[in-house]
C-alpha angles and dihedrals in degrees: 000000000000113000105230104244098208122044118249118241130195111199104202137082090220120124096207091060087049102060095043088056089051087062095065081060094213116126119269139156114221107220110180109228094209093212131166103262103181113128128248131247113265088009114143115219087254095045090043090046090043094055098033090053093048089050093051087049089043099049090045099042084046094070092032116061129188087020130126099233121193111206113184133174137183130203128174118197134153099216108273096048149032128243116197127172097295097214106221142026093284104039088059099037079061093051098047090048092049091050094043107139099348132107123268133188126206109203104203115191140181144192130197109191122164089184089280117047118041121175131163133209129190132201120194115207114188125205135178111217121212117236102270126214126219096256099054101047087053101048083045089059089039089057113033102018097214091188093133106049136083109263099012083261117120095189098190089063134025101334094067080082084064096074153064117195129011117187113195143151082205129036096194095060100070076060091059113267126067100224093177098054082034100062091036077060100045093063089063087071084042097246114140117185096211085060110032128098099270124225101279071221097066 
C-alpha cells in the first residue's frame, strides 16, 4: 500500500460528506470552513455550488498548508429559484410543496486545492417530483427531519418515495459528494484508493 504523503482535508462540518469519503476508506480530518454561503443575485445553482465549494477549499487550505483540502457544495434549484437546507420543519414543508411535481436539479460541486492547484467539478442530477399531498409531506419531516439538506430530500432513506424519476452520472452526488468526479480529482494528486494506505479505522 502507498503511504499518502499530504494529509487529506474536508473541508465541511456535514455528516453526510463524511460518511461518502469514508467510503474511500483513506484517512482524512473533516475541518468546517464556516464560510458565507448566500447566493448571489443573478447565480445559477451551478455557479452558486462551484464558488461556494472552492471557498470552502481555499479558507481551509489557507490555514492548512501542504495539505490536500476537499471543498464540496450542493444547490437545488428548479430554474427560476434557489433551494437551499430549510432549516426547520416549515421551512421544508414549504420546499417540498413548491416543488411539488416539478423538476428539480441538484448542482454538486467540488474543489481540490493543495495551495497550489484548484480545480471544480460539477455533477447535475435531475428529478421529477409527484404531486405530494399534505399528509404525506408532513409524516416525511416528522420521520427523517430533513432540516439540513438541500431540498428538504434525503434520497438514501425515506425521500427517495418522494420521487419519480432521478438522472445522474453519479448516484452519490444527490447525497452530497460526487465520488465518482472525486476520485477522478484525487489522481491528480496522485492519491488511489485501491493503493493508498487505508484508515487503521476502517
Amino acid at each position: 500500500m502507498k503511504k499518502i504523503n499530504q494529509p487529506l482535508i474536508l473541508a465541511s462540518s456535514s455528516k453526510y460528506r463524511k460518511e461518502l469519503l469514508s467510503r474511500l476508506k483513506i484517512p482524512f480530518i473533516c475541518i468546517s470552513p464556516e464560510i458565507n454561503e448566500t447566493a448571489l443575485d443573478k447565480e445559477t445553482i451551478t455557479e452558486t455550488s462551484m464558488r461556494l465549494a472552492l471557498m470552502k477549499a481555499k479558507k481551509v487550505s489557507e490555514l492548512n498548508h501542504n495539505c490536500i483540502v476537499i471543498g464540496s457544495d450542493q444547490v437545488a434549484g428548479d430554474g427560476t429559484r434557489h433551494i437551499g437546507k430549510p432549516g426547520n420543519f416549515s421551512a421544508a414543508k414549504k420546499q417540498l410543496e413548491f416543488m411539488s411535481g416539478k423538476n428539480i436539479f441538484f448542482s454538486n460541486s467540488i474543489a481540490v486545492t493543495n495551495g497550489i492547484t484548484t480545480r471544480t467539478a460539477t455533477t447535475l442530477v435531475k428529478c421529477k417530483f409527484k404531486n405530494l399531498d399534505a399528509l404525506t409531506i408532513k409524516k416525511y419531516l416528522e420521520i427523517e427531519k430533513p432540516f439540513d439538506v438541500a431540498g428538504s430530500v434525503k434520497s438514501e432513506g425515506l425521500g427517495i418515495i418522494l420521487l419519480e424519476k432521478i438522472y445522474s452520472d453519479d448516484p452519490t452526488a444527490i447525497l452530497g459528494l460526487s465520488i465518482i468526479q472525486l476520485t477522478n480529482i484525487l489522481k491528480e494528486f496522485h492519491i488511489d484508493p485501491l493503493l493508498a494506505e487505508h484508515d487503521s479505522n476502517e
